[in-house]
N, C-alpha and C positions, 0 to 999 in steps of 0.2 A: 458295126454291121459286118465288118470284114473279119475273117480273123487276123490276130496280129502276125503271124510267119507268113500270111500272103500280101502284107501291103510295107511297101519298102520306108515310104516317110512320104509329108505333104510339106509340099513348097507354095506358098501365098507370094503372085507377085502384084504389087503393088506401083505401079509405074506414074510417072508425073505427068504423063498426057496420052492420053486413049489411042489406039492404033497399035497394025501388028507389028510394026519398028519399034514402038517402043514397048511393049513386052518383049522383044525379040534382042532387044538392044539389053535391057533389063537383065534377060538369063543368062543372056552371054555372060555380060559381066561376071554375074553370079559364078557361072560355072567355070573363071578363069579363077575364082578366088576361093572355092571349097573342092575339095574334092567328095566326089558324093559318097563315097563307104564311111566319112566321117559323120555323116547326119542323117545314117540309117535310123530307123525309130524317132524322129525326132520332126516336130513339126517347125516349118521357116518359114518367116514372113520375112520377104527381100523388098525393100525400096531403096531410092534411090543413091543415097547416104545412109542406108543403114540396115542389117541384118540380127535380126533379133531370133535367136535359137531358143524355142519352150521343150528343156528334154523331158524325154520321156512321155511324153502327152500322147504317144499315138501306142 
């Protein structure tokens, strides 16, 4: 729907218990452990144990 030069990548968080701490808690993480111009284009599904990168999908 977008074009691709305007949308940077989609991140899916996936958290092990509903509420805003633990998405909150979730990205942190995430975001301590990638840094984000590495998975431009690229769509993430982050859980709790586990970060599954689909390249090129977006």
């Amino acid at each position: 729907m977008h074009p691709q030069e305007t949308l940077f990548g989609i991140i899916i968080l996936r958290p092990t218990s509903q509420g805003k701490q633990a998405v909150s808690d979730l990205f942190t993480n995430f975001l301590a452990s990638f840094k984000l111009d590495d998975v431009v284009n690229k769509v993430l599904i982050v859980e709790y144990n586990n970060i599954t990168i689909r390249w090129d999908c977006v």
